[in-house]
C-alpha positions in Angstrom: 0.0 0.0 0.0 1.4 3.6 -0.8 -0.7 6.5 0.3 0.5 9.8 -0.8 -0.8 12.1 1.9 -0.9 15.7 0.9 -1.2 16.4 -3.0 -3.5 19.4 -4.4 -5.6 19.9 -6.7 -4.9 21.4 -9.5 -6.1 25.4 -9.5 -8.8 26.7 -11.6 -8.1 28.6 -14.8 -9.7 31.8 -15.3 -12.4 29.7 -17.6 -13.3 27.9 -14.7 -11.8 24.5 -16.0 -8.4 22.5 -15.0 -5.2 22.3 -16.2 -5.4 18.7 -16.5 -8.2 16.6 -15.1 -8.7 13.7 -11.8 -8.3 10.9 -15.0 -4.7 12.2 -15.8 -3.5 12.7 -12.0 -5.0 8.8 -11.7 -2.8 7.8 -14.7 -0.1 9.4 -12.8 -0.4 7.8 -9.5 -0.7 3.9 -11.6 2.8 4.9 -13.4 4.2 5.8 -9.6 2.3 2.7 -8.1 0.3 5.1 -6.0 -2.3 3.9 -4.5 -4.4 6.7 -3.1 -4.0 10.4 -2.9 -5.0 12.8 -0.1 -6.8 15.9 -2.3 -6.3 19.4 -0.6 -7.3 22.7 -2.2 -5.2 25.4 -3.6 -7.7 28.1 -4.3 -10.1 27.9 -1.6 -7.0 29.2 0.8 -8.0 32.6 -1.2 -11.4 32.3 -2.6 -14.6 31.0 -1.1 -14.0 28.1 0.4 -17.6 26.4 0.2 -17.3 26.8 -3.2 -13.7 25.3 -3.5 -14.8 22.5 -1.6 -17.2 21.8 -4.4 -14.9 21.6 -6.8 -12.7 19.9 -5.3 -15.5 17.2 -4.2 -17.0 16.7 -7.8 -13.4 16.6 -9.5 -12.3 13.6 -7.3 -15.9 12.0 -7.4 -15.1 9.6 -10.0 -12.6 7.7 -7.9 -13.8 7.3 -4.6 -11.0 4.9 -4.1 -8.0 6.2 -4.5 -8.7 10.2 -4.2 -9.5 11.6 -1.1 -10.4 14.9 -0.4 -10.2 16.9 2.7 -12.2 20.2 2.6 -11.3 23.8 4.0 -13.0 26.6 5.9 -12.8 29.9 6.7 -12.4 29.3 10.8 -13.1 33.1 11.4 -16.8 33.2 10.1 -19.9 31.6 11.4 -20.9 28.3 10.2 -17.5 27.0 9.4 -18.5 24.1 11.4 -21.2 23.5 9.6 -19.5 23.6 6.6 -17.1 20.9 8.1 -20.4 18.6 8.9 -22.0 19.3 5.3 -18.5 18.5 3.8 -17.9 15.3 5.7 -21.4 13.8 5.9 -22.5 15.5 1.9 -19.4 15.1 0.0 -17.8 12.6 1.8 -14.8 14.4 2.8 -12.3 12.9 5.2 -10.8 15.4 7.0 -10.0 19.6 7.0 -6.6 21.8 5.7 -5.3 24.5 6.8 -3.1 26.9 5.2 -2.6 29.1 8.4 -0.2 31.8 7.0 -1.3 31.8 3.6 -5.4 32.2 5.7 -3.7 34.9 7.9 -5.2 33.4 11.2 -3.3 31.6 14.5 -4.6 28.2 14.9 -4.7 29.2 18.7 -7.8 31.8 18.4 -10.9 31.4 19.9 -12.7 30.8 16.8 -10.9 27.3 16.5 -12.9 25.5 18.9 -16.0 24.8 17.3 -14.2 23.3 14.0 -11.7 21.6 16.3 -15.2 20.0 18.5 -16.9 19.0 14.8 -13.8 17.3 13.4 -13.4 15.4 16.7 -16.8 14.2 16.5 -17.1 13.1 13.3 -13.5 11.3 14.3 -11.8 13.0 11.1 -8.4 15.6 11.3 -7.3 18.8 10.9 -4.5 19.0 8.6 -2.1 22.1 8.8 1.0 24.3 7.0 3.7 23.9 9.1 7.1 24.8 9.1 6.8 28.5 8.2 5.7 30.9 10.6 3.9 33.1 11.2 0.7 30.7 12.8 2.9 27.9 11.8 5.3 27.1 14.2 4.9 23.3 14.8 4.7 23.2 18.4 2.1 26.4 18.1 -0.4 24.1 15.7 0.4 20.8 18.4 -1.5 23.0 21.3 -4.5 22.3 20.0 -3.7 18.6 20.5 -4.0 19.2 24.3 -7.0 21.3 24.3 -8.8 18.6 21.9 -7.7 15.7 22.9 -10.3 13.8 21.1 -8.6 15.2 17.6 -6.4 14.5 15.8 -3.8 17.1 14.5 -1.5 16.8 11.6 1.7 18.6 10.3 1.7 18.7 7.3 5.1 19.4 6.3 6.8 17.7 9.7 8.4 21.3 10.2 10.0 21.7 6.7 13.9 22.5 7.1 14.2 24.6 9.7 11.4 23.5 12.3 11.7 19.4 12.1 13.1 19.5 15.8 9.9 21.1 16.7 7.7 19.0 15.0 10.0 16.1 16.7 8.9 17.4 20.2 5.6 17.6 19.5 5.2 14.5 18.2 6.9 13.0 21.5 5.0 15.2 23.7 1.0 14.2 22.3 0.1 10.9 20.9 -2.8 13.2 18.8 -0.3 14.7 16.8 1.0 13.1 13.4 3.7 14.5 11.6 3.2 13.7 7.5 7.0 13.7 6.2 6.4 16.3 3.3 9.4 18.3 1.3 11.0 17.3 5.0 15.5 16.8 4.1 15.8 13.3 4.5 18.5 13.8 7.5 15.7 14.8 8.8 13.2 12.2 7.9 15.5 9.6 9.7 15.5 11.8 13.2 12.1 12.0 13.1 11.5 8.1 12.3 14.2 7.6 15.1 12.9 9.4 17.8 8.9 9.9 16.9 6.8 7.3 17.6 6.1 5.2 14.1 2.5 5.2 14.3 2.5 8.3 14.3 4.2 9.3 10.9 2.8 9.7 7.7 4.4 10.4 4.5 2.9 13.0 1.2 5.3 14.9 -2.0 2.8 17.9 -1.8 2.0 16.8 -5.8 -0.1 18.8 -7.7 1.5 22.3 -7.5 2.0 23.3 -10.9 -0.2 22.7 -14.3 1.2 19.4 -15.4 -0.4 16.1 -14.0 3.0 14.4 -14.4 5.2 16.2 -11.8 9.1 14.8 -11.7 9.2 15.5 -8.1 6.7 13.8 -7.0 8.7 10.8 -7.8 12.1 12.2 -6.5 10.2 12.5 -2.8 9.0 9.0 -2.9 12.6 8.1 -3.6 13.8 9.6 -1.2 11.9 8.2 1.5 13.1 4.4 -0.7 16.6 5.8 0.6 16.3 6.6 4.0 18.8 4.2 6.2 15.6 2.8 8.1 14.2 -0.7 8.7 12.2 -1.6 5.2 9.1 -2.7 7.5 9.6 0.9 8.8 8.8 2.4 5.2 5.8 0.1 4.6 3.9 1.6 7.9 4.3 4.9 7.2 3.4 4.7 3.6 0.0 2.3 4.9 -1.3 1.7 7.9 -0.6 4.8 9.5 -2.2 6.5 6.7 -5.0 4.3 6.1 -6.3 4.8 10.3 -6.2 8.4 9.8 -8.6 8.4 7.0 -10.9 5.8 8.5 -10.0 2.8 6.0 -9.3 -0.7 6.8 -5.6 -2.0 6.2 
């Protein structure tokens, strides 16, 4: 099983279609032996969201199987919640992302809590930007671990290049927080495997960034997790199992 965990869609043009469609980025993921991608938005960090989360739900609707999408919200307006509840229970979405800086809000406000209560009902995550403040400071993101202890909280970039040691310690200090190895340097990638505890790692190349379905990096991330001087069974969990719980699927 290989689950690339954060991959976006691809934006919309100014004619309202794509760049390249959900059949392409599937022909894609066969050639890298993909088996399911983790869909997050790259215009509803800047445009309405409900809408984006439309878009995003009916582009990846005709494979349920091996595209998943995780909506977004605006967390400073009322009804984001609800939003969260219609995406999950409507669309079939499987958990929410956060692009803190880029949303210009601290994932500490007040306004957090009703999201952070919804997700931990309907038992899905929050996903977050880490890595590059400001709002993004690993450990910052990781408080909402302990005041919802019932969700669970992701990093999406395991604190990039210069904030891995953070994400480290807060993957040591709550068992609610899961760091997803993402554009992470590979020395890096081994401290974390090393010292984080394994179920608690996930692994995504952060595909989908540019117009082409067929991105060269994509590929280069994935080997570079295949080189990583860690146990082989290691690799496996990471890529499966620990992915798979968080989005609700047997393995």
């Amino acid at each position: 099983m290989k689950v690339d965990f954060h991959v976006h869609q691809p934006g919309r043009l100014e004619d309202g279609t794509y760049p390249y469609q959900a059949e392409e980025y599937i022909d894609f993921m066969d050639k890298q032996e993909i088996d399911i991608s983790v869909m997050l938005t790259i215009d509803g960090f800047w445009q309405d969201p409900v809408a984006c989360n439309d878009y995003l739900a009916e582009w990846c609707a005709p494979f349920p199987a091996r595209l998943v999408p995780f909506c977004t919200v605006d967390p400073r307006k009322p009804g984001a919640d609800r939003e969260v509840e219609r995406c999950v229970n409507q669309l079939g979405m499987r958990g929410v992302k956060f692009h803190n800086w880029l949303q210009g809000f601290s994932p500490l406000e007040a306004f957090m809590a009703p999201v952070c209560e919804v997700a931990s009902d309907l038992g899905i995550p929050l996903f977050f930007h880490d890595g590059t403040p400001p709002y993004s400071s690993s450990l910052q993101i990781a408080e909402l671990a302990v005041r919802h202890p019932r969700l669970n909280v992701i990093l999406g970039h395991a604190g990039l290049h210069d904030l891995w040691p953070e994400a480290i310690a807060a993957g040591r200090r709550h068992s609610n927080v899961y760091l997803c190895m993402c554009a992470t340097p590979p020395f890096a990638m081994e401290q974390i495997v090393g010292q984080v505890p394994l179920q608690q790692i996930i692994f995504g190349t952060d595909g989908g960034l540019f117009h082409e379905a067929e991105q060269p990096y994509v590929d280069y991330r994935f080997r570079e997790l295949g080189a990583l001087e860690i146990p082989q069974a290691s690799k496996e969990q990471i890529l499966g199992p620990n992915a798979l719980r968080l989005l609700g699927r047997p393995y």
